[in-house]
C-alpha positions as CSV (number, residue, x, y, z in Angstrom):
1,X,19.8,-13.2,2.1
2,X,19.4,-13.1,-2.2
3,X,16.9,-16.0,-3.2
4,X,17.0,-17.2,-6.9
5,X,15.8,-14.6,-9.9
6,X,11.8,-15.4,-10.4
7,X,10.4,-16.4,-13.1
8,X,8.0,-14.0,-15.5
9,X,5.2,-16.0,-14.2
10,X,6.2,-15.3,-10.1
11,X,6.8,-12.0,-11.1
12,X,3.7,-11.2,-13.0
13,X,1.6,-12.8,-10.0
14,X,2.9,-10.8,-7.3
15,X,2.7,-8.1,-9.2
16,X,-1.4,-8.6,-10.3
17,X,-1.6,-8.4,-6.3
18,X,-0.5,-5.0,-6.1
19,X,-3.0,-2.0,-5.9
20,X,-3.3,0.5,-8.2
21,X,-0.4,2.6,-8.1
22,X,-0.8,6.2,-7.7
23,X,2.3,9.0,-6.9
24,X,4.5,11.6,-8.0
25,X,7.9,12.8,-8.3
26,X,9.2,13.4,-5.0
27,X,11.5,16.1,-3.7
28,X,11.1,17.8,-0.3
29,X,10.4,21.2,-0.3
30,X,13.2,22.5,1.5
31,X,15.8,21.4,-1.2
32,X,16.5,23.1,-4.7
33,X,17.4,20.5,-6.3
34,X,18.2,16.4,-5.9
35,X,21.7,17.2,-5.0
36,X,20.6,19.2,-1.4
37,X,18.0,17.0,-0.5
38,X,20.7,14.8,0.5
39,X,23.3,17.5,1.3
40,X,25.1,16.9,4.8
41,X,24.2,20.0,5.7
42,X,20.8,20.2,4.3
43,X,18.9,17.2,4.6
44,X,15.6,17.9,6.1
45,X,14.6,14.6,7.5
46,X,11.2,15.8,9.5
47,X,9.7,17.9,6.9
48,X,10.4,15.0,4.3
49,X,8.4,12.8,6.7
50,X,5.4,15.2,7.1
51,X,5.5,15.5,3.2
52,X,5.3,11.8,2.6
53,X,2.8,11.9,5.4
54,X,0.5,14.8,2.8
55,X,1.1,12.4,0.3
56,X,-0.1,9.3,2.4
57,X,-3.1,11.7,3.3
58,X,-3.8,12.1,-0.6
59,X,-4.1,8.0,-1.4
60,X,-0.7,8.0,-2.8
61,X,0.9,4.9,-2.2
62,X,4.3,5.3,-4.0
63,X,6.5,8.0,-4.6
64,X,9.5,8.0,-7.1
65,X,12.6,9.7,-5.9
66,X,15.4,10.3,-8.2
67,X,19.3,10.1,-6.8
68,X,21.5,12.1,-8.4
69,X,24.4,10.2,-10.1
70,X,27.2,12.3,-8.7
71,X,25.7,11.8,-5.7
72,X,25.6,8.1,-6.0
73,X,29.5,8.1,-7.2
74,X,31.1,10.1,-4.7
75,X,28.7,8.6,-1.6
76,X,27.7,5.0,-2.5
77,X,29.0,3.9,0.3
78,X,26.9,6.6,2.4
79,X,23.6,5.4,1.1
80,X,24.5,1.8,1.4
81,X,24.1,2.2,4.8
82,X,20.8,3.4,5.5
């Protein structure tokens, strides 16, 4: 269920609640490239979680991953589902 937009000041105060962020750039390390980590045939869901897991390990507490735009245009539907 959507609520209504917040304001700047709602925004800015859940915000000022956050920790400090600290990350990377994620891809897992058995893809090449942004398009295979999501391939059918080669995404690698346990060694993406033990990654994440290194990463959790580290003190990150957000990681950035980029989807590919051909990826979003010729499977939106696909990733709307998870």
């Amino acid at each position: 269920m959507l609520t209504a937009r917040w304001s700047k000041e709602q925004a800015a105060a859940w915000y000022k609640k956050l920790p400090w962020l600290v990350g990377c750039n994620f891809i897992v390390s058995t893809a090449i490239n942004q398009l295979e980590m999501f391939g059918k045939d080669t995404f690698d869901p346990k060694t993406i979680s033990k990654e994440l897991g290194f990463a959790k390990k580290l003190g990150f507490n957000t990681v950035r991953v980029y989807l590919h735009d051909l990826l979003w245009t010729h499977k939106r539907e696909d990733f709307k589902k998870i």
